[in-house]
C-alpha positions in Angstrom: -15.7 18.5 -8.9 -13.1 17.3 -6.4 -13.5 18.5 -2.9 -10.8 20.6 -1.0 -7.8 19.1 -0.2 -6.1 19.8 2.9 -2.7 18.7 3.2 -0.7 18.7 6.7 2.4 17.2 8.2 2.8 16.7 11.7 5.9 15.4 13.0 7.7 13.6 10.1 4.5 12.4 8.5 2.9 14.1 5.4 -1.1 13.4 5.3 -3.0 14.9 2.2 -6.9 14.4 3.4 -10.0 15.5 0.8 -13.5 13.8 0.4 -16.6 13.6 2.6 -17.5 10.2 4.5 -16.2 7.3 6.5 -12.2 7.6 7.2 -10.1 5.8 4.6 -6.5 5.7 5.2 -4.0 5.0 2.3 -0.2 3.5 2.7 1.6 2.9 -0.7 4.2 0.7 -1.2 8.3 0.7 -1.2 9.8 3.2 -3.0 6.7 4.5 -3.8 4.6 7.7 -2.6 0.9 8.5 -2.2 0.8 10.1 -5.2 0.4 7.4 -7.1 -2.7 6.9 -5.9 -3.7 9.4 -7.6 -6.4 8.2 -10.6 -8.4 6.8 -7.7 -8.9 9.9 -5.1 -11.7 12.1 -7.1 -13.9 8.6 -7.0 -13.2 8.1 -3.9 -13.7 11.2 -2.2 -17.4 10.8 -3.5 -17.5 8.1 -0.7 -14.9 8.6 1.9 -12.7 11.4 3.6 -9.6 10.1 2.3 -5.8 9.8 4.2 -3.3 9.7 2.1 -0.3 9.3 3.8 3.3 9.3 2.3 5.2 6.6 4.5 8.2 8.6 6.5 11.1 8.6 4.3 8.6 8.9 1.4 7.0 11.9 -1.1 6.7 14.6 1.0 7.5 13.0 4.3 11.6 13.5 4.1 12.6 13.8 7.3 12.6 10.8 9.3 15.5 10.3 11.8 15.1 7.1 13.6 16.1 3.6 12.2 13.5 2.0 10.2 10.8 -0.6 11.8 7.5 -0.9 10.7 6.7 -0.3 14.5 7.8 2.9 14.7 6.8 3.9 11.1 3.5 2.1 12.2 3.0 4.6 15.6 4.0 7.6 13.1 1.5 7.4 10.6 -0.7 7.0 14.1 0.4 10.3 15.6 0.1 12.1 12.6 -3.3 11.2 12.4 -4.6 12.1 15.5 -5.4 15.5 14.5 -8.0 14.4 11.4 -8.9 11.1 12.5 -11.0 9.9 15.7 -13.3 7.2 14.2 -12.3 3.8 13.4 -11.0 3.8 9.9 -10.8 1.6 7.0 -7.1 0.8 6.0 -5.9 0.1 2.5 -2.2 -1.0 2.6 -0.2 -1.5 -0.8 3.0 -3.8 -1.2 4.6 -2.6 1.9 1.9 -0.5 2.8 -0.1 -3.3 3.7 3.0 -4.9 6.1 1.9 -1.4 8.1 -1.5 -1.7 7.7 -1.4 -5.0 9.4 0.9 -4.2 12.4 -1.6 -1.3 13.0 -4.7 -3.5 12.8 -3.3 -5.9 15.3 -2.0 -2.9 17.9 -4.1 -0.4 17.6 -7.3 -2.2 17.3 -9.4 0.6 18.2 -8.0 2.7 14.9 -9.3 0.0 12.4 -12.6 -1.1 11.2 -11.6 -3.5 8.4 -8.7 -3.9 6.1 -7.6 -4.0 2.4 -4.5 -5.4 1.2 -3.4 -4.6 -1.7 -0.6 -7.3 -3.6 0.8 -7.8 0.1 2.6 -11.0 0.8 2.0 -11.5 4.9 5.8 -13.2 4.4 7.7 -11.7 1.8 10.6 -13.6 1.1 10.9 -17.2 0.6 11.2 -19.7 4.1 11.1 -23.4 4.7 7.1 -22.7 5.8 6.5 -20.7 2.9 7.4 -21.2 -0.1 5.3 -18.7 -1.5 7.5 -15.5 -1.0 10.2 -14.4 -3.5 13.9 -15.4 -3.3 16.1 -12.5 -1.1 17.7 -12.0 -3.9 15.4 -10.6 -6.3 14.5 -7.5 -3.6 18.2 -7.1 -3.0 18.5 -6.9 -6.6 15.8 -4.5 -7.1 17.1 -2.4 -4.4 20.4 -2.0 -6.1 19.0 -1.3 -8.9 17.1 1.8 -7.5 19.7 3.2 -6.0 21.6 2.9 -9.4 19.0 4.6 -11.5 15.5 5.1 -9.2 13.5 6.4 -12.0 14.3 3.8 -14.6 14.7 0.9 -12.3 10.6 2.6 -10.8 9.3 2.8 -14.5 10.7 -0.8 -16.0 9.2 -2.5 -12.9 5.4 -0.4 -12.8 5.6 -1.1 -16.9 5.5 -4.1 -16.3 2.8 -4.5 -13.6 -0.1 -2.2 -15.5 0.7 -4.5 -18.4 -3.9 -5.4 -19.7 -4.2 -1.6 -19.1 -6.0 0.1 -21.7 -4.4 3.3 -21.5 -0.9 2.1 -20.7 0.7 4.9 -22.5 -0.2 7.6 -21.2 -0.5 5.8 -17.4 3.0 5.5 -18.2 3.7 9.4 -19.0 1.8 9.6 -15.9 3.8 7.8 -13.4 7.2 9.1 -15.4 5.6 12.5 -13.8 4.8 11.3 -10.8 8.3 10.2 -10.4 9.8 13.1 -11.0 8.0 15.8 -8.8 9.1 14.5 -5.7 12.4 13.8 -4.7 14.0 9.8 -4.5 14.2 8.3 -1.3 17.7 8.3 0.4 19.1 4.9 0.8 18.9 4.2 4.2 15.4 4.5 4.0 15.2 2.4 0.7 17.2 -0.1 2.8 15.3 0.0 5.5 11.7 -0.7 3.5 13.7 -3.5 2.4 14.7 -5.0 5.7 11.2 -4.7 6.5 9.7 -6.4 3.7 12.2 -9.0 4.8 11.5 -10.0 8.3 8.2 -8.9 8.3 5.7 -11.7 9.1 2.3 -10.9 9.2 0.5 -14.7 9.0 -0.3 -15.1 12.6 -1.7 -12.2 12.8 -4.1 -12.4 9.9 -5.2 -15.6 11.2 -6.0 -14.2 14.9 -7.9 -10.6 13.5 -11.5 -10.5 14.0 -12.2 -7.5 11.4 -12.8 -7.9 7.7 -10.5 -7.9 5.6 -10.3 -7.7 1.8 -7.4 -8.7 -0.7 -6.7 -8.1 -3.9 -4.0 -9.8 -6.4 -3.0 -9.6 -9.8 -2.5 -13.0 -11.1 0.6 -11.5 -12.8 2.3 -9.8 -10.3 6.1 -10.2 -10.8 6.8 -9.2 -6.8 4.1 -10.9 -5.0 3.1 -14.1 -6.4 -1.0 -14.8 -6.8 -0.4 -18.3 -4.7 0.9 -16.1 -1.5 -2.2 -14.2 -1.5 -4.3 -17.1 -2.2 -2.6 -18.8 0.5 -2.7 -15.9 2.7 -6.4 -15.8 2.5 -6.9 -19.3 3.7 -5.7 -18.0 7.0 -9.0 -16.8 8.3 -12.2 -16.9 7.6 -12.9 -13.0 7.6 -11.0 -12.7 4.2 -12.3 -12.0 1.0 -10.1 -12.7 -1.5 -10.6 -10.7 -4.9 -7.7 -12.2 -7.9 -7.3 -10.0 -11.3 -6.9 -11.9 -14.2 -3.6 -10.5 -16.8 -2.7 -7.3 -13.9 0.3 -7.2 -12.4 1.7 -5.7 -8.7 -0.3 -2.4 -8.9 -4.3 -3.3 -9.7 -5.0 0.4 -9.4 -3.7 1.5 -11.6 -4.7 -1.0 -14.6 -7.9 -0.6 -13.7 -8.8 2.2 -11.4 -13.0 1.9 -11.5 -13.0 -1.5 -10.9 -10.8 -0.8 -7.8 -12.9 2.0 -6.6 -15.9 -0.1 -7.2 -14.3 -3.2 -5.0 -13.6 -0.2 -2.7 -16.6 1.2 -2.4 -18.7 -2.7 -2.3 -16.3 -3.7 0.4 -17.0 -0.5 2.4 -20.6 -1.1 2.1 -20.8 -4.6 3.0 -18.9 -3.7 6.3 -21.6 -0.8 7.1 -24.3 -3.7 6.0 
């Protein structure tokens, strides 16, 4: 039986924490919420107290006033955690998500005891030193799209990452209700995600951190390409570099007990 949730906003910031264990703090992706990590938590909460956090802007966290940085979206998640969190914690960032994850790993040191990056390019888009990113154009495109039809545009593009799933119908009913409880993000903050994925550069700092750090890639992944993550890995020694064979942008959700179980092995080799 799943442990009691208890589910608090402070600030702007919407936290949902259940489970018994070390701290494991959750960030989704663009566009997304936390409750799509949904099929993972009753595992999970077996082995952790779990954060999950819905990005401000996001889910349940609507009211954010201040212009979008990871930064400041980065010290928010922070001060919202205070209250529940003292200990270091272990971070799993998603997409975007892992952009935050990152920052807060190299700022707040003291917060983090090792990282996992979910499909998260360091550099996003596309530059002369790495080629490895997606072209500008493809994100601006997506974001017009979203703002043109957010639940279509949201379903066509997670169809097509759980694509190997074994249960891809009904994941798909699943996310279709995911989608709707919760109400779409306004456009300045799906614009802002997207300036963030943009000039957000995260390679020097995965090269200088001294804290383990696990990522995971699915060798179809139509927004983050497997050779970024590859590539990104090579950047220090401390990574452990995990690729999925015919899964797509979101791993989790095509295969939620081998994630938990990567989870869960990672967690333990850090205690180890």
């Amino acid at each position: 039986m799943l442990k009691r949730r208890v589910s608090m906003t402070t600030s702007s910031t919407h936290i949902q924490t259940v489970g018994q264990g070390p701290d494991l703090v959750m960030l989704h992706g663009w566009a997304m919420h936390s409750g799509y990590f949904e099929p993972l938590i009753e595992t999970l909460a077996k082995h952790f107290r779990v954060h999950l956090v819905d990005i401000p802007g996001h889910g349940k966290s609507r009211d954010y006033p201040y212009l979008y940085s990871v930064e400041k979206l980065a010290n928010e998640i922070l001060s919202a955690l205070d209250p529940v969190m003292s200990n270091k914690a272990l971070w799993l960032g998603w997409s975007l998500g892992g952009s935050i994850a990152t920052w807060i790993a190299a700022h707040c040191s003291q917060k983090v005891a090792a990282l996992i990056l979910v499909a998260s390019n360091p550099r996003f888009v596309q530059q002369s030193d790495w080629p490895y990113g997606i072209e500008d154009k493809t994100l601006q495109d997506f974001l017009n799209n979203l703002t043109i039809d957010y639940e279509k545009t949201l379903l066509r593009f997670l169809s097509l990452q759980i694509r190997g799933a074994k249960n891809k119908r009904e994941l798909l009913r699943q996310l279709r209700k995911q989608m709707q409880q919760l109400a779409v993000p306004d456009n300045e903050v799906l614009n802002g995600g997207l300036e963030i994925l943009r000039q957000f550069d995260g390679r020097n700092i995965l090269s200088q951190l001294n804290i383990p750090v696990l990522m995971i890639a699915g060798e179809k992944d139509t927004l983050v390409p497997v050779k970024a993550i590859e590539h990104a890995a090579e950047l220090s020694g401390a990574v452990k570099l995990s690729v999925w064979r015919a899964t797509g942008h979101a791993p989790f959700l095509s295969d939620p007990q081998r994630f938990t179980n990567e989870v869960k092995a990672f967690a333990d080799e850090i205690v180890a």
